[in-house]
LUMLUM-522467 format. One line per 8 residues: their letters; for each residue x, y, z of C-alpha. Coordinates in steps of 0.25 Angstrom, whole numbers, plus 5000, padded with zeros to 4 digits. Example, Ala and Ser with C-alpha at 12.3 -4.5 7.8 and 13.67 -1.06 7.14 Angstrom:
2
AS	5049 4982 5031  5055 4996 5029
//
This chain:
703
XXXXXXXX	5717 5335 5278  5712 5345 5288  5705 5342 5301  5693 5351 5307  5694 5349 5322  5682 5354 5331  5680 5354 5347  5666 5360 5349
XXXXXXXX	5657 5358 5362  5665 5347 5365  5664 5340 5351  5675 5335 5344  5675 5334 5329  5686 5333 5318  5683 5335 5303  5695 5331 5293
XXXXXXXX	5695 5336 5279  5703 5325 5273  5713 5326 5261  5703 5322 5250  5693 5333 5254  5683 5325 5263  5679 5331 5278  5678 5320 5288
XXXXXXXX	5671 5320 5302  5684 5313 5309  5681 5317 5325  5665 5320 5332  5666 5317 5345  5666 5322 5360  5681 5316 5362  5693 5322 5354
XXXXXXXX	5699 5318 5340  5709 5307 5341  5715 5303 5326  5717 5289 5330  5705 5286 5333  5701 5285 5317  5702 5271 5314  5701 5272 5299
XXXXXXXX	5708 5271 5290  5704 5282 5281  5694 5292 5281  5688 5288 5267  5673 5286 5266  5671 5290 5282  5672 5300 5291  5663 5308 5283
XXXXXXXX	5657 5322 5289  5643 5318 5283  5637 5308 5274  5630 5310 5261  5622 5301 5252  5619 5305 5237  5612 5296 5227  5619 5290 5215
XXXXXXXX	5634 5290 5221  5642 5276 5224  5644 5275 5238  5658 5269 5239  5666 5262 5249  5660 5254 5259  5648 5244 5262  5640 5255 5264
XXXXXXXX	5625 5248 5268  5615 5258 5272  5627 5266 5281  5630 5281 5276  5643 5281 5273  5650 5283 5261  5640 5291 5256  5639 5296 5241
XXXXXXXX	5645 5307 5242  5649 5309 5256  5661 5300 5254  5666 5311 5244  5662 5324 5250  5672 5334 5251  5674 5344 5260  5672 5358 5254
XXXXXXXX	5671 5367 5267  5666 5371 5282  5661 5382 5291  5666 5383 5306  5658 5394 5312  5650 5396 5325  5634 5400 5325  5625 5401 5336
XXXXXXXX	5625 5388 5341  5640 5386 5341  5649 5379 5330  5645 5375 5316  5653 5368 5305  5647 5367 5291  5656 5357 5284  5654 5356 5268
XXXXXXXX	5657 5345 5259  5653 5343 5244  5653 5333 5234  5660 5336 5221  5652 5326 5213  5639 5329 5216  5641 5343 5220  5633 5341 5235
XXXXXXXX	5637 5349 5246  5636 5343 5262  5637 5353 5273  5638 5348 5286  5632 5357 5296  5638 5353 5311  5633 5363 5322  5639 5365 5336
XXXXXXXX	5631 5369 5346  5637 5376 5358  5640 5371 5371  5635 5355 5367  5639 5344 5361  5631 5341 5350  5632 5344 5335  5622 5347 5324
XXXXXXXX	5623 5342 5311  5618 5341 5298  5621 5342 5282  5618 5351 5272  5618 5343 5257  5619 5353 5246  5618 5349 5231  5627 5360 5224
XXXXXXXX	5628 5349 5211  5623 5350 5198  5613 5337 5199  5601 5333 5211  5606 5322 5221  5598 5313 5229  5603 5315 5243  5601 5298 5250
XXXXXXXX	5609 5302 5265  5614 5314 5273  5622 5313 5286  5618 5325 5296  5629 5318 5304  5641 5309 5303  5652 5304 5309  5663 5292 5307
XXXXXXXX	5671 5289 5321  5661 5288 5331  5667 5276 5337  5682 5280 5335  5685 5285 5349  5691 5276 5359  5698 5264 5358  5689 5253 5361
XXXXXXXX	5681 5244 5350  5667 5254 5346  5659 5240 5352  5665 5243 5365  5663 5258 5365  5653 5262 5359  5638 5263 5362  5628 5267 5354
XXXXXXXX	5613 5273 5361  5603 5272 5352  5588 5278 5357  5576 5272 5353  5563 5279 5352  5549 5275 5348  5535 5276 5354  5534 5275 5369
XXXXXXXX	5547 5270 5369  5556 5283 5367  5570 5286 5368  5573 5274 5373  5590 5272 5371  5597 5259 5370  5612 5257 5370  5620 5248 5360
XXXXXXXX	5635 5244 5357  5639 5244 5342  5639 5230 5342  5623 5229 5349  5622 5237 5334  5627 5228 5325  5641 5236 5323  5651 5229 5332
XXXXXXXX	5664 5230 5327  5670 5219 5318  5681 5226 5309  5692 5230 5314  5693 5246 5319  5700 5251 5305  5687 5243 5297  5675 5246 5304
XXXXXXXX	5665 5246 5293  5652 5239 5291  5637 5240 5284  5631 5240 5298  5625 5253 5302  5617 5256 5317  5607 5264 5310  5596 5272 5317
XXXXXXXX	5586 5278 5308  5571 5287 5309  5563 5285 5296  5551 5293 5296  5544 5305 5301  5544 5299 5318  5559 5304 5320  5562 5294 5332
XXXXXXXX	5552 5283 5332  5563 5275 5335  5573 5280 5339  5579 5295 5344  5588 5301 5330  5599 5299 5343  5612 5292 5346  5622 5290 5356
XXXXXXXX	5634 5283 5353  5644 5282 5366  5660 5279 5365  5660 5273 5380  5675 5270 5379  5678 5285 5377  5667 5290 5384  5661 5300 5373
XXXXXXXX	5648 5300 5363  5642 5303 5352  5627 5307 5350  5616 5312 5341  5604 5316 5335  5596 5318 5323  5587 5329 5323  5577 5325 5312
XXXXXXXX	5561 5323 5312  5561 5311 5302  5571 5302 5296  5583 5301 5303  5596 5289 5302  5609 5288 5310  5620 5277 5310  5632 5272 5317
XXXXXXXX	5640 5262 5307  5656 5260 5304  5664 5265 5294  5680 5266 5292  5683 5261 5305  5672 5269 5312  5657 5271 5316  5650 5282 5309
XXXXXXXX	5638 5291 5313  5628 5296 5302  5616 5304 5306  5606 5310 5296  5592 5311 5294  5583 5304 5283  5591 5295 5273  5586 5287 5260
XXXXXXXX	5591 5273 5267  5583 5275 5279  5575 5285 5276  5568 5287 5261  5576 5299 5262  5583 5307 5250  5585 5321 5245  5584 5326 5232
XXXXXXXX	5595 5337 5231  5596 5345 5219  5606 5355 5215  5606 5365 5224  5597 5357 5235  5601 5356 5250  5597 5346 5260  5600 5347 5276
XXXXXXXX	5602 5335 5285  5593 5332 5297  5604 5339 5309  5608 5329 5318  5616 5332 5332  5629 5324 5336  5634 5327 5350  5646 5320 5358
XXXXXXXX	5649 5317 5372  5661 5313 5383  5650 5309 5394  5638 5299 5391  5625 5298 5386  5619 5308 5397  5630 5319 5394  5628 5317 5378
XXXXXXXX	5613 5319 5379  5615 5331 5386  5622 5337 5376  5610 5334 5368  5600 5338 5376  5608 5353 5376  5609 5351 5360  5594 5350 5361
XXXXXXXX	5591 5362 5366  5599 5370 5357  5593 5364 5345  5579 5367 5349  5570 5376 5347  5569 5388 5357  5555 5387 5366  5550 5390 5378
XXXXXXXX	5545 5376 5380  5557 5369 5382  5560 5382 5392  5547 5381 5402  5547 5365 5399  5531 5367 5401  5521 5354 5406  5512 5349 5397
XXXXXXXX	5501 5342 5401  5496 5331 5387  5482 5324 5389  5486 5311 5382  5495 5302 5389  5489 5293 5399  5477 5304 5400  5468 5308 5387
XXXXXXXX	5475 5299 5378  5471 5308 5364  5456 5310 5371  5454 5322 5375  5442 5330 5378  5437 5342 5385  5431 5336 5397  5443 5327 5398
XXXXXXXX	5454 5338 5396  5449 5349 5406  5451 5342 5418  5465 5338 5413  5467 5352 5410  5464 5356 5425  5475 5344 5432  5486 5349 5421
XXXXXXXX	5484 5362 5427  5484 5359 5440  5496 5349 5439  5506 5360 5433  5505 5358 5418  5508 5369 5407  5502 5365 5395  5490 5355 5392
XXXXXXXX	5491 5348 5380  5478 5340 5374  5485 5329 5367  5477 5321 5355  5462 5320 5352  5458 5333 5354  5454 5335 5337  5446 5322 5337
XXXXXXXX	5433 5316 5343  5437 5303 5343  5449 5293 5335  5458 5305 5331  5469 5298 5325  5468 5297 5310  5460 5311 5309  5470 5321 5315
XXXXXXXX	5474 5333 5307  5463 5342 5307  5465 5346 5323  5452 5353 5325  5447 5351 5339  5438 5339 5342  5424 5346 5348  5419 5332 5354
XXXXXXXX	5432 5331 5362  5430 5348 5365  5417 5350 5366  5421 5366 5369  5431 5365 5359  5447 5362 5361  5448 5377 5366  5440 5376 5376
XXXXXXXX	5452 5364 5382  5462 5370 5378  5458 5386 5385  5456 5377 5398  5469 5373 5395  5474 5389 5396  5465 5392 5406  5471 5382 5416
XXXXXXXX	5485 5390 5414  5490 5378 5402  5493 5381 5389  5485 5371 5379  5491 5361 5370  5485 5351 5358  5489 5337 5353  5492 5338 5337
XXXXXXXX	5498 5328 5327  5501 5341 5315  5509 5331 5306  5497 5321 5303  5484 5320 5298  5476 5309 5301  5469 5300 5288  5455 5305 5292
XXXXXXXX	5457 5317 5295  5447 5325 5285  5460 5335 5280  5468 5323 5279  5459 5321 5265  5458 5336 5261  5472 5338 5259  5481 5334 5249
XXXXXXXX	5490 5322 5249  5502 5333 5250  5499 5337 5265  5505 5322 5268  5516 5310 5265  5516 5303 5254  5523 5291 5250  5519 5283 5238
XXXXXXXX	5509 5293 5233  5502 5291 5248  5499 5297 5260  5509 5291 5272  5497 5286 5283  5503 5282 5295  5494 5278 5308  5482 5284 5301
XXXXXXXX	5487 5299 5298  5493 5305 5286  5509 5312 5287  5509 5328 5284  5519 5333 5276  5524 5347 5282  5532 5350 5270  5516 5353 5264
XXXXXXXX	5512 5370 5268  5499 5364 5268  5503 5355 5279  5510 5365 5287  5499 5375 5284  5489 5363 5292  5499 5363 5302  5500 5376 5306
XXXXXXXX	5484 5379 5304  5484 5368 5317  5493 5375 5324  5488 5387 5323  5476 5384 5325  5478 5377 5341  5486 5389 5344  5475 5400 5339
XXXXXXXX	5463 5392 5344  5467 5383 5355  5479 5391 5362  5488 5380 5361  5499 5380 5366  5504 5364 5365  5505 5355 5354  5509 5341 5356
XXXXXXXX	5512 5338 5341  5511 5322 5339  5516 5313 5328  5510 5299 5329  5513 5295 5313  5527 5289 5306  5524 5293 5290  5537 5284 5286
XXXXXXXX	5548 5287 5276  5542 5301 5273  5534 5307 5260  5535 5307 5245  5528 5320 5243  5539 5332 5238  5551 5322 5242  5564 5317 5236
XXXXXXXX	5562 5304 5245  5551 5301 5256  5562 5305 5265  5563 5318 5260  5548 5321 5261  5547 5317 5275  5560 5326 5278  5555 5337 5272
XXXXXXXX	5541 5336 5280  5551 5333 5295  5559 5346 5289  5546 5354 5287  5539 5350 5300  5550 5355 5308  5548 5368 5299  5534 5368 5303
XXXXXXXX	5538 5366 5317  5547 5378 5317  5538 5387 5310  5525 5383 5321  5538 5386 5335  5540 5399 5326  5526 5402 5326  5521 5395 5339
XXXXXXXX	5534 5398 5349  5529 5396 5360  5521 5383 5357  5525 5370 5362  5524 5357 5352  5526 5343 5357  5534 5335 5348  5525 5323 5349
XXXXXXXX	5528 5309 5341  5521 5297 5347  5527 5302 5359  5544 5303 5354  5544 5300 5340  5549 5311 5336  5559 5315 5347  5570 5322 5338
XXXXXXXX	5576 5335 5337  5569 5340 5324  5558 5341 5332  5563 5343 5345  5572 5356 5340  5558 5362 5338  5549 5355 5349  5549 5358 5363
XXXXXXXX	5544 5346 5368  5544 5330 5365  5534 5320 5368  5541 5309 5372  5533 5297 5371  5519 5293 5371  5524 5281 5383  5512 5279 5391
XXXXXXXX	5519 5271 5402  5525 5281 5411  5534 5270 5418  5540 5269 5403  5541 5283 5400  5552 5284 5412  5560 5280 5402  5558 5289 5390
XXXXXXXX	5558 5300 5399  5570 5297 5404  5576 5295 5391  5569 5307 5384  5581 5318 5386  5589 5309 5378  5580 5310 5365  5575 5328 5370
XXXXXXXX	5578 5338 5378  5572 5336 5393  5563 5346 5391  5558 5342 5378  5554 5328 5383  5539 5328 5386  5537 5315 5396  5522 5311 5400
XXXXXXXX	5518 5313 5413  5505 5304 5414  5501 5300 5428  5491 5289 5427  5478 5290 5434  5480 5276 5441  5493 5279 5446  5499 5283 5459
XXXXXXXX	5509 5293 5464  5522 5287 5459  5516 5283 5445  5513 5301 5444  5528 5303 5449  5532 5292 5438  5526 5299 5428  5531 5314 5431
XXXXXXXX	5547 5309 5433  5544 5303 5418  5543 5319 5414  5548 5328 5426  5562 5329 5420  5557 5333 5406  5546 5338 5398  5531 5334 5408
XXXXXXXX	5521 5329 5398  5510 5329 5409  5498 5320 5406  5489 5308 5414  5474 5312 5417  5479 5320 5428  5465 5324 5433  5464 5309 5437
XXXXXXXX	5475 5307 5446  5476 5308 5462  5476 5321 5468  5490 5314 5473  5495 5312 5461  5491 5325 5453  5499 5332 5463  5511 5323 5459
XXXXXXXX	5509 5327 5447  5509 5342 5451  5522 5340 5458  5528 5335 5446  5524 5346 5438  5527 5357 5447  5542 5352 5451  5544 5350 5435
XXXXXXXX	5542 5366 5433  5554 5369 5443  5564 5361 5435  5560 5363 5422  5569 5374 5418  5580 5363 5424  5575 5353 5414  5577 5361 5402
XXXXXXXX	5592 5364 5403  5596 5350 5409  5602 5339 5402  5599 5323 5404  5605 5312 5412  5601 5298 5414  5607 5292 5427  5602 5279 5423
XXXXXXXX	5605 5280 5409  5593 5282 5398  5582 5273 5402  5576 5259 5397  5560 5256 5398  5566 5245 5406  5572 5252 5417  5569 5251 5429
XXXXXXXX	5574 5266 5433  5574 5277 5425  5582 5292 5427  5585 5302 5422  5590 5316 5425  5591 5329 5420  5603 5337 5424  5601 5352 5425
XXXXXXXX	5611 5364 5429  5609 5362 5446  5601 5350 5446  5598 5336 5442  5584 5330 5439  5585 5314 5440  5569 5307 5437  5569 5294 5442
XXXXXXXX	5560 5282 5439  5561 5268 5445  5552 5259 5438  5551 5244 5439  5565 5245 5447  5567 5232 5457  5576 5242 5465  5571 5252 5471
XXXXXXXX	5584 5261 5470  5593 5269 5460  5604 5275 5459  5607 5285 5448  5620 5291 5444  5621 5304 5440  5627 5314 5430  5641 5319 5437
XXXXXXXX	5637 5333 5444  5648 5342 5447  5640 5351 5458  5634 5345 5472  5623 5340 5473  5614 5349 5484  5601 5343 5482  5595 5329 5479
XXXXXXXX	5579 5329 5480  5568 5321 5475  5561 5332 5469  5548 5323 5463  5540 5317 5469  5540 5326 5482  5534 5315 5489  5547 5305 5485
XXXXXXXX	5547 5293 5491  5559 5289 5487  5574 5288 5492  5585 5297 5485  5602 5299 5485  5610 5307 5479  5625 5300 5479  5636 5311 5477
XXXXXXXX	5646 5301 5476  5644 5295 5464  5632 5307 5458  5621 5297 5461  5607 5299 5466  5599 5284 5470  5585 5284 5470  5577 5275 5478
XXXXXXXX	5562 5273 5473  5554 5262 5481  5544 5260 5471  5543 5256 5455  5540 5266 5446  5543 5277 5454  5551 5290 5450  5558 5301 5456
XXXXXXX	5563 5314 5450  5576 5320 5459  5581 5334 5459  5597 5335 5462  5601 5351 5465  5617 5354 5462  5624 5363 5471
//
């Protein structure tokens, strides 16, 4: 027996190479290794560094259901070597085991990353045997003892967050016991084994239609957690279930169970595993999350975007609605101007005279709606000191689109011998270079043509289990189309650096770090109710990065001064999404707006380095006050909202602060109406707002 013990950024972890040659995963966690704290009572069939399922081999042992454990072969993997070695980003471990039988190879890749928390993970399957095998399952991540610190029962320890996400109701968290999930405990502590499994899974091409590839599993008894994420565009599945006296987590991507997915592999053949990203924690949900959010940042793509944190001004929500028109942009043009904004962005509708939805794909200018030709809009745009930006849906085509019938069946999914329809529009395959080659003539062509600058790039279809065409499985096909539109991706940042893309889907369909490594910028939701968006703003730095969370900023035309306030402290703390027909609002009012705007470019470059806390935990459409605050190197930002509240004060703990406090201010609006303290006894600041559906926005300076 040999035992690999690692402390890294404050990670715990203990690998064992046992005596019949197996490497296990004993120890990942934020508190250190205690032997006693294994309950079973052997290590056989668990504790397994990775998962793996083959075709054609039993699967001994155990009542297994649809849980992944002991896989065929990953019950008889053996060890064979590692690499320890330091890159650029900090430590990495490449652990390798092999299958004698079949001659397949599993490398475990685990990244460290400097100065955080957070791991990345994922597997590297390589067929070195004579004969093809059909790969069913892949673990990127997984670990047997999540529950096994402390001394307590795991119902009375343990919690497990869980967010839910779908449209106009994103990221939206809800806390369970173990029990509340159908797995209390009814063996006793040396047993604990079951076919139940608290299984969250993505199928198809909307990664988080609903819910975020996200978890958060709390030990309240000891004080410490475990986190993660899956970074994948498509098919995604995690689970918590109890084998050999313990609870297990498994992360991966696609699978054949949930998923229609599996792999051909033939000799010679390599696979990698969607990465996934484990972090631990000795604090709480706030502290974890900020680990994550740093993690973020490292992962993504360098740009200036995320830098300047720029205002985009988006004609569609409660304004234009997908109608635009030159006679109706121009004035809105001129108050975007006037209010502060950056960019102007003409949202959907501007390629169609009239219903556009089922003939998109073309992306030629509408002369009925531009009379002078979309040029002439969008040098207005420039000429007012805002650089332009367009509405596009690249990854569909829509059934009456005229090249929808030119092209060959190959340009889209096929399933069945069919095209995949969904809500009137065809799904196109990005493994085609016909399809890319499409792409990039659009792209290219608003850049030349229009001076673009912006592209809000939608996805309003869910094309299902994925496409037969050039595919082991449907899954596979689907995959490989996520795997080349990320390529795509790459190559157009490559191209375009300074170019900012919205990832747009229905709003936050697609809120996931396979995006968002390459995105700047995440719509968020497509909620129209800005009373209900409190909450998903609030909650968005949970699911993104604070300055990759675009929030709608839509003051209505029949509104007053407190509705416009409402609406700017829903997106003043993160990425501003401006829109609402400003031209018709009170000359009062606009200048709220303006105010907004003007106070959000002097804290900006605090936004992009802070990390989130939620003095009143992650909000619930329910909740009659909302917060949240962003904790930056000498200041605190706390928004609050008081919505239908009975009470007209709140008192909001916050984060401990180690330096004096020298300024408390209410920094918008400047007219404040409202009653404020700071308590330094007990780190609290109450609020007092003397009417419904009001918000605030305080600035707290450290000495």
């Amino acid at each position: 027996m040999e035992r690999i013990q690692i402390y890294e950024n404050k990670i715990h972890m203990v690998l064992e190479i046992t005596e019949e040659g197996q490497i296990k995963l004993l120890h990942f966690s934020a508190l250190p290794f205690k032997e006693s704290d294994i309950k079973s009572r052997n290590l056989e069939g668990s504790f397994h560094l990775m998962e793996i399922n083959l075709s054609g081999i039993n699967r001994p042992l155990e009542r297994h259901g649809n849980k992944y454990i002991i896989t065929a072969p990953g019950y008889r993997m053996k060890y064979q070597a590692h690499k320890d070695y330091r890159n650029d980003l900090g430590r990495k471990l490449e652990i390798t085991v092999i299958d004698e039988e079949t001659g397949v190879i599993v490398i475990s890749h685990i990244q460290f990353y400097d100065g955080v928390s957070v791991i990345r993970s994922y597997s590297e399957v390589i067929n070195r045997g004579k004969e093809s095998q059909t790969l069913e399952y892949i673990s990127s991540f997984y670990y047997n003892g999540i529950d096994k610190e402390g001394i307590l029962k795991r119902d009375d320890k343990l919690s497990l967050k869980i967010p839910h996400n779908a449209w106009q109701r994103e990221m939206f968290w809800q806390s369970y016991t173990l029990s509340e999930l159908g797995l209390p405990q009814a063996q006793p502590d040396v047993e604990q084994r079951s076919s139940k499994a608290v299984s969250i899974t993505n199928t198809g091409n909307w990664s988080t239609k609903e819910y975020l590839p996200m978890g958060y599993l709390a030990n309240e008894e000891t004080g410490s957690s475990l986190f993660w994420q899956i970074e994948h565009n498509g098919s995604w599945h995690w689970e918590i279930s109890d084998y050999n006296a313990h609870l297990y987590l498994a992360l991966s991507g696609p699978t054949e169970i949930q998923s229609h997915w599996s792999k051909e592999l033939a000799p010679g053949d390599t696979f990698l595993s969607v990465p996934v990203s484990v972090g631990v924690d000795a604090g709480n949900f706030d502290t974890a999350m900020g680990e994550l959010t740093k993690y973020r940042r490292i992962i993504r793509r360098p740009n200036k975007d995320n830098e300047s944190l720029a205002i985009i001004f988006n004609d569609y929500m409660n304004c234009l609605w997908a109608d635009p028109t030159t006679e109706k942009e121009l004035p809105l043009i001129d108050a975007a101007a006037e209010a502060g904004c950056e960019y102007f962005c003409i949202d959907a509708g501007w390629y169609s005279a009239g219903f556009w939805w089922d003939n998109v794909g073309e992306w030629q200018e509408s002369r009925e709606r531009f009379p002078g030709g979309l040029k002439e809009v969008t040098d207005y745009i420039r000429s007012k000191g805002l650089i332009p930006g367009v509405w596009l849906e690249l990854e569909v085509m829509g059934i009456n689109c005229p090249k929808a019938a030119k092209v060959p069946d190959d340009w889209f999914f096929l399933r069945h011998g069919k095209r995949v329809y969904d809500r009137s529009r065809y799904q196109l395959d990005f493994r085609n270079p016909e399809v890319r080659a499409h792409a990039d003539e659009v792209i290219d062509r608003l850049i030349k043509d229009y001076g673009v600058g912006y592209i809000k790039m939608d996805y309003n279809i869910e094309p299902g289990i994925g496409t037969e065409l050039h595919a082991d499985s449907f899954g596979d096909g689907l995959l490989g189309h996520e795997r080349a539109y990320l390529a795509w991706l790459d190559a157009i940042f490559q191209k375009y650096p300074d170019l900012i893309i919205e990832n747009c889907s229905s709003g936050g369909l697609r809120i996931d770090y396979a995006m968002l490594s390459r995105h700047s910028i995440q719509s968020t939701s497509d909620q129209d109710d800005y009373k209900r968006y409190a909450t998903i703003a609030a909650n968005s730095p949970s699911g993104l990065t604070p300055e990759q969370s675009a929030i709608w900023s839509y003051p209505m035309t029949a509104g007053d001064k407190e509705e416009v306030v409402f609406n700017m402290v829903n997106a003043m703390l993160l990425r501003i999404h401006q829109s609402g027909h400003l031209v018709n609002l009170t000359e009062e009012r606009k200048v709220l707006v303006k105010e907004a705007l003007d106070y959000y470019k002097t804290i900006r470059g605090d936004i992009r380095t802070a990390l989130p806390f939620w003095p009143l935990g992650l909000s619930a459409f329910s909740d009659t006050w909302v917060s949240l605050g962003l904790q930056a190197d000498k200041k605190l930002y706390i928004a609050v909202w008081r919505r239908n509240s009975e009470t007209d004060t709140c008192v909001l703990p916050l984060p401990g602060i180690s330096r004096q406090v020298a300024e408390v201010k209410c920094a918008y609006p400047s007219y404040k109406e409202c009653d404020y303290r700071y308590n330094q006894e007990n780190n609290s600041l109450s609020v007092r707002l003397p009417k419904t559906f009001t918000a605030r926005l305080f600035e707290i300076t450290l000495q």
